[in-house]
C-alpha positions in Angstrom: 115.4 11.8 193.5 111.9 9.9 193.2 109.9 10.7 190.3 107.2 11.9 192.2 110.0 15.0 193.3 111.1 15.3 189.4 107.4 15.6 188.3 106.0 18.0 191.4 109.4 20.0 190.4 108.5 20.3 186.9 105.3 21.5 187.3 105.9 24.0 190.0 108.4 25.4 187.3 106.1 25.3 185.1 103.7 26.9 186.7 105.8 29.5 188.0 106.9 30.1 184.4 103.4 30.8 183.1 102.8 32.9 186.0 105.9 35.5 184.8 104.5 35.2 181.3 101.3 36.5 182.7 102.8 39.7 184.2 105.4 40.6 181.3 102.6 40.2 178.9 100.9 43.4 179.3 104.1 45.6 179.5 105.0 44.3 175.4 101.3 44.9 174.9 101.8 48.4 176.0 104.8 49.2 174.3 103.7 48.1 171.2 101.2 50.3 171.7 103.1 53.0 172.2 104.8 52.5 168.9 102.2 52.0 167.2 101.1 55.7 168.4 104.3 57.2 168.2 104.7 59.5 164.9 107.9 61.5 165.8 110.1 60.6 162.9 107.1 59.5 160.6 107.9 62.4 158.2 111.1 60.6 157.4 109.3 57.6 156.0 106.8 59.8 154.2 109.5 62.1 152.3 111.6 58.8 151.5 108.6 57.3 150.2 107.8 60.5 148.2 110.9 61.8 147.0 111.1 60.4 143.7 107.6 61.7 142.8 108.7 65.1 144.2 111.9 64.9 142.3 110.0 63.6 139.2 107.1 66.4 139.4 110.2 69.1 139.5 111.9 67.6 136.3 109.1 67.4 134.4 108.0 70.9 135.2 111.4 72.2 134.4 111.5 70.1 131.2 107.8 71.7 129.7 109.8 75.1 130.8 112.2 74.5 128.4 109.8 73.9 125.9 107.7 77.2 126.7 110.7 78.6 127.2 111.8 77.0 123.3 108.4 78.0 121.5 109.2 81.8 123.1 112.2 82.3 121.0 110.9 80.1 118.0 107.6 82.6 117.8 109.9 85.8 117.9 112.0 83.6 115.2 108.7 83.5 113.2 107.4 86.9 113.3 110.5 88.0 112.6 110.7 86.2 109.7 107.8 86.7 108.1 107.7 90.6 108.4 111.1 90.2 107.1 109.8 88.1 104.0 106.9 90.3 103.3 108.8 93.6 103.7 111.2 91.9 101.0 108.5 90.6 98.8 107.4 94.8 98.4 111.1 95.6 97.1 111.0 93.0 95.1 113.5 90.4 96.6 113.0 86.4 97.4 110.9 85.6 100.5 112.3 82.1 101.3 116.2 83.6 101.3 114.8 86.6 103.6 112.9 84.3 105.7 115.9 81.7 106.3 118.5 84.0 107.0 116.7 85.9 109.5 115.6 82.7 111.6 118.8 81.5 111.3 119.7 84.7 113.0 117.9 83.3 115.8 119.3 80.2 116.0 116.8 78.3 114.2 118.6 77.3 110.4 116.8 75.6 107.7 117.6 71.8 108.2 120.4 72.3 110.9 119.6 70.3 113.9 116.4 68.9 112.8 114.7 72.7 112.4 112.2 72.9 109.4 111.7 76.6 108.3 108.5 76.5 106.1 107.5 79.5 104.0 103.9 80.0 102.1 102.8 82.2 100.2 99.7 82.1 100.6 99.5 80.8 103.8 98.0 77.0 103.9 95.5 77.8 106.7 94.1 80.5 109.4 92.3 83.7 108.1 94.5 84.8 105.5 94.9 81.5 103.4 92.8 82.7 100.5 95.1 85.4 100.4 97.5 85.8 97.5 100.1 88.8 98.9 100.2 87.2 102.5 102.7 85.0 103.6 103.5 82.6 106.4 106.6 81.3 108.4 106.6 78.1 110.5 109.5 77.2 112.3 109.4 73.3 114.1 111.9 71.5 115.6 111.4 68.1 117.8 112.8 68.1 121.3 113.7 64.6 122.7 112.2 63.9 125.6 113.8 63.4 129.0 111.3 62.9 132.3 108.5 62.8 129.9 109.4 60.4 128.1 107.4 58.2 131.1 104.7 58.9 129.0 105.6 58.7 125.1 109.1 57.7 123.5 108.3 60.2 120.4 110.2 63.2 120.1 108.1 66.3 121.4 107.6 68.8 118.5 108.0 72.7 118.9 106.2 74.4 116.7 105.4 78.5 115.8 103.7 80.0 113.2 103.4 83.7 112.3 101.5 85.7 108.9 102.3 88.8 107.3 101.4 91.0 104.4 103.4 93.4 102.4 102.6 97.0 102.7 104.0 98.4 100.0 103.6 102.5 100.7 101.5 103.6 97.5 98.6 104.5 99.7 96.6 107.7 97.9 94.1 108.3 100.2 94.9 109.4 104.0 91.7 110.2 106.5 93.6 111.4 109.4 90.9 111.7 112.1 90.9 109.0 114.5 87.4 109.3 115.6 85.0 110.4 113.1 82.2 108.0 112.1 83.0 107.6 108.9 85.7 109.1 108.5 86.0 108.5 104.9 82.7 108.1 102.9 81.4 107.0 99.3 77.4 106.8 98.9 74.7 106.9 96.0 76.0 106.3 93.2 79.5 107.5 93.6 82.2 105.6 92.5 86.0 105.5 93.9 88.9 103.9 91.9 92.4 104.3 93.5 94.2 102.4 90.5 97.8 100.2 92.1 97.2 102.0 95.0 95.5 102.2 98.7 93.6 103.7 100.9 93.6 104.1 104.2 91.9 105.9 107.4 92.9 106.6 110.6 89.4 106.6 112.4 88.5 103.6 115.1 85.0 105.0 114.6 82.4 102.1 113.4 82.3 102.8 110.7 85.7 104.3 109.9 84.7 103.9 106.1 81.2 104.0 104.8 80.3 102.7 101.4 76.5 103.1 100.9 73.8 102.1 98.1 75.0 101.1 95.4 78.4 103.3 96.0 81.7 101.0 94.8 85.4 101.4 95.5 87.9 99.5 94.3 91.6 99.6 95.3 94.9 98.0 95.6 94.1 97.7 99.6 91.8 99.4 102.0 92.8 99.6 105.4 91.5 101.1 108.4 91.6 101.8 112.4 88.1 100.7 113.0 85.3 98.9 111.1 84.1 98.8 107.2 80.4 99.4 106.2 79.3 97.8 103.3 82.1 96.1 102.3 80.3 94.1 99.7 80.5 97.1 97.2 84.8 97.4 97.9 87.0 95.3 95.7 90.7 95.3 96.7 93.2 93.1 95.1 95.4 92.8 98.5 92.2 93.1 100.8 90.3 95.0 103.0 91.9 95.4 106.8 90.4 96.4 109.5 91.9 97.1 113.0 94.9 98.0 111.7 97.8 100.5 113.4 97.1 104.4 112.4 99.0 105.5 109.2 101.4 108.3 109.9 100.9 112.2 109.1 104.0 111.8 106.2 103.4 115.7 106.1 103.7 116.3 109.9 106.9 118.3 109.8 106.5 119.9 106.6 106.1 123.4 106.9 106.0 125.9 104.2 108.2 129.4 104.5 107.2 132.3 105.9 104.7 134.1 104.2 105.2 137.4 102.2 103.5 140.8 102.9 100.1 140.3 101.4 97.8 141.4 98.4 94.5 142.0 99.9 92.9 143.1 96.6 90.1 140.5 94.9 90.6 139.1 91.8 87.7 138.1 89.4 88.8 136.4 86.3 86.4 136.8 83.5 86.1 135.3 80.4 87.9 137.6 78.1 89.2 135.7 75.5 93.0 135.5 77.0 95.2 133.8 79.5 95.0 136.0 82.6 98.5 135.2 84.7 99.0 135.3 88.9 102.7 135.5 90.1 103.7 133.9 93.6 102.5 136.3 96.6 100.7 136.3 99.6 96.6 137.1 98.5 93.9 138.1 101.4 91.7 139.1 98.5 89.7 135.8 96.9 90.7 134.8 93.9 87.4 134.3 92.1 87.9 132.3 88.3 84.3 132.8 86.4 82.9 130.4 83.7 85.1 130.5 80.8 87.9 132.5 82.0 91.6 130.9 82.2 94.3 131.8 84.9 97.8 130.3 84.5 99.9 130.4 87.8 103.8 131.1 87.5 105.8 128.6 89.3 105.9 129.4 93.0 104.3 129.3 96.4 101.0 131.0 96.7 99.5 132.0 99.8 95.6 132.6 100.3 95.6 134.1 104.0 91.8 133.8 104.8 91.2 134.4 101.1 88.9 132.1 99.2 89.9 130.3 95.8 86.6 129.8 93.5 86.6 128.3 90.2 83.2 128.1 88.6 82.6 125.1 86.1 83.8 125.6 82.9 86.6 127.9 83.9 90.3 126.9 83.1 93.3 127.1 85.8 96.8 126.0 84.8 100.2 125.9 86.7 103.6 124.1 86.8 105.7 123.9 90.2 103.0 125.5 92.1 101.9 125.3 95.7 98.9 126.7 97.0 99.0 127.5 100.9 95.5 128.1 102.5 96.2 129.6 105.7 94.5 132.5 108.3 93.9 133.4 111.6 91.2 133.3 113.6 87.3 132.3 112.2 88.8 133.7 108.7 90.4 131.1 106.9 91.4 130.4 103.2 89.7 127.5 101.8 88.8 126.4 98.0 85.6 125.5 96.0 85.9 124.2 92.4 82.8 123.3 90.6 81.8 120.8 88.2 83.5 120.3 84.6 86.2 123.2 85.6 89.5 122.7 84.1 92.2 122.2 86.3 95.9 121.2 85.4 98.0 122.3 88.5 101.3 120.4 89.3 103.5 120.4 92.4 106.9 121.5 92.7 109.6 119.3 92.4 112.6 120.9 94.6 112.1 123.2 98.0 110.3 123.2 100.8 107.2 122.5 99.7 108.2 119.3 97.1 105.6 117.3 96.1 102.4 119.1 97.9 100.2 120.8 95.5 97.4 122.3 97.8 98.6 123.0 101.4 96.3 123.8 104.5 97.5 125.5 107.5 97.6 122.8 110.4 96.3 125.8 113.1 92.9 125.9 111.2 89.3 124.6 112.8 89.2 120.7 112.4 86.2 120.5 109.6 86.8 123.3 107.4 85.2 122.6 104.1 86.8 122.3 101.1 84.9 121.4 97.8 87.2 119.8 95.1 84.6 118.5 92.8 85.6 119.0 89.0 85.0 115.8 87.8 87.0 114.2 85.3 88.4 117.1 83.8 90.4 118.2 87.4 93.5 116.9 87.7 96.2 117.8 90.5 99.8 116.6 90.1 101.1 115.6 93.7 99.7 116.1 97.0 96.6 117.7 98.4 97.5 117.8 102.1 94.9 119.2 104.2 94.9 118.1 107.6 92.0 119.6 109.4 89.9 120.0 106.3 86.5 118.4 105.7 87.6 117.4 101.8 84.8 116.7 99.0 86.6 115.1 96.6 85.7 114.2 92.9 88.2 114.7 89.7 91.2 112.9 88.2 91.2 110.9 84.8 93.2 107.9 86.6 95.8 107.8 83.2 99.0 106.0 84.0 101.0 108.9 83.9 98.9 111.1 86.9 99.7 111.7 90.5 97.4 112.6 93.2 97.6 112.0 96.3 94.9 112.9 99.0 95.7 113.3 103.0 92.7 115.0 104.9 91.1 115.1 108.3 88.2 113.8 106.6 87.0 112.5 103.2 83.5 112.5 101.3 83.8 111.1 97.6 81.2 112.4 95.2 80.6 111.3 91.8 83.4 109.2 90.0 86.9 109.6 91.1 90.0 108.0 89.4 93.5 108.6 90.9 96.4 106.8 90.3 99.6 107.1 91.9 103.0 107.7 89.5 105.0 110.3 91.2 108.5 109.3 91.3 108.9 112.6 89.0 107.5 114.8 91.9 108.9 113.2 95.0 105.9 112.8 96.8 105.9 111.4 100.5 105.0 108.0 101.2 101.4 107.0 102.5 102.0 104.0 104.6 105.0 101.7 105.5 107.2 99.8 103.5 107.8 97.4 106.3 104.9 94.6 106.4 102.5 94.2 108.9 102.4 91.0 111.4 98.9 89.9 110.9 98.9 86.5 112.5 
């Protein structure tokens, strides 16, 4: 074959080559368009791509659930420990022993797995650390990291903290209404001293206690459902609280016996130069004591059913193991007044129904029905005055060490100077607040 055949050959082949090329070339264009634009199936790449942040995202928020989940149980840990401590504290025992063992109850022991169980007294910081009689409970433990520790290699520390303060039931003063604005109050010049002991009110009224001018009161603790007013002029060893839980009736479901048939003659007492005697009865007649005169009451219960009990100043009454029971029925109800300087020794019994309660009032009468204690220093009433729907004006008591009043009314004005003190294991008076502590923090 010439070369002039080889060569023509070569380039018709050539040609014809480059022609083909031409017309598969846009079919590839096409179809590589096509899969460019296809997406069916895309969603596979995408979750492969994505699946270890997914997983990730989901092990580290099951990991900071644990350590919600962790601080939960440490926090119930805490309170529980720190009620515990204080509640121990009030009888006397050791905090730190009271507080370990009942964390350790919850799985959290003192240096057992890296748990720290810290107890103050008083607590190094929040709004009780300048108090002496609180104390705290902080329970911490690390947690070692798992997904998270992407973003630290130091241990994750779970921490709770709870505060609590004894309560130590020697309350001596008991407002029961829960609304009245004030409920208890102490103005003037009036001054109020509860010695070792507490008072309370039940009021959320602002405020539930009123002292005013240059009124003072000083007490173990003041606590109350509401607000204070002027709580410059208080002075409590173991503070003033507000927004506290109501203090319970401890008189609720003490009731006294039946009453007798009743006296309904009057009795004035003059001053004769004698001891003039009352025996346990049932009296609709008032019992009027005049200036000077004494009356001694025999041990019993005495009921004054719409009758009115008057003791002028100066005038002596005396009894041992006696209760008096103002009762009534409809607008006529017993009540008492007792005037300034009058003598009055009465003491509660100590056995029966009516153990501990001095002066009684009848739970069915109108809520502000007055009653004016107001001897002064010279009236002094062993055990408790309960009077729950009675408006009280209250001055008396010498405050000695070995005296025993306690006061529970709907509500309380304090006039002059008052002085009660609280020693009456003898009598067996109900308690006036909780043992158990309070959770404060």
């Amino acid at each position: 074959m010439s070369l002039r055949k080889i060569r023509s050959r070569s380039f018709n082949g050539s040609r014809h080559s480059s022609k083909r090329d031409a017309r598969l070339r846009p079919g590839w264009r096409s179809l590589l368009q096509r899969f460019a634009r296809d997406e069916s199936g895309s969603y596979v790449i995408v979750s492969a791509l994505l699946m270890p942040v997914l997983v990730g995202t989901a092990g580290l928020g099951t990991e900071v659930g644990w350590w919600y989940y962790k601080h939960k149980n440490m926090q119930s840990a805490a309170d529980s420990g720190a009620v515990s401590a204080a509640t121990a504290v009030s009888a006397g025992g050791d905090l730190r022993s009271e507080a370990n063992a009942v964390t350790a109850n919850y799985g959290y022991a003192n240096a057992v797995e890296n748990v720290t169980i810290t107890v103050n007294q008083p607590p190094t910081t929040g709004n009780y650390a300048t108090n002496a009689q609180a104390i705290e409970v902080i329970v911490s433990q690390p947690q070692q990291r798992l997904l998270s520790s992407l973003f630290g290699s130091d241990p994750v520390v779970i921490t709770a903290r709870a505060v609590a303060l004894p309560n130590s039931g020697t309350g001596c003063v008991l407002a029961l209404n829960s609304s009245a604005s004030p409920a208890v109050n102490v103005s003037g010049s009036n001054q109020l001293n509860l010695i070792k002991c507490n008072l309370y009110s039940n009021s959320s009224g602002s405020p539930s206690l009123n002292v005013a001018g240059s009124a003072t009161v000083s007490a173990n603790q003041v606590g109350v459902v509401g607000d204070v007013s002027g709580a410059s002029n208080i002075t409590a060893t173991n503070g003033v609280r507000t927004h506290m839980r109501p203090i319970s009736d401890p008189y609720a479901n003490v009731s006294p016996p039946s009453e007798p048939s009743c006296d309904n003659k009057k009795y004035t007492i003059n001053a004769n130069g004698k001891t003039n005697s009352l025996s346990p009865g049932c009296y609709s007649g008032n019992i009027t004591v005049n200036a000077g005169a004494t009356l001694n009451l025999s041990a019993g219960i005495y009921y004054l059913d719409g009758a009115n009990l008057s003791v002028s100043g100066n005038a002596t009454i005396t009894g041992t193991g006696v209760t008096l029971v103002f009762t009534g029925s409809g607008s006529n109800w017993g009540t008492a007044s007792i005037g300034s300087n009058a003598i009055i020794d009465l003491t509660a019994p100590t056995t029966g129904s009516t153990k501990g309660i001095v002066m009684y009032g009848d739970r069915s009468m109108p809520a502000g029905t007055a009653f004016n204690l107001t001897g002064g220093s010279t009236q002094n009433f062993g055990g408790a005055i309960y009077l729950p729907k009675a408006n009280l004006s209250f001055s008396g008591g010498n405050g000695t060490s070995t005296s025993c009043t306690k006061i529970i009314a709907d509500t309380l004005t304090f006039t002059g100077t008052s002085n009660l003190q609280v020693n009456c294991s003898a009598l067996g008076t109900a308690t006036i607040g909780s043992q158990t502590a309070q959770l404060v923090e």
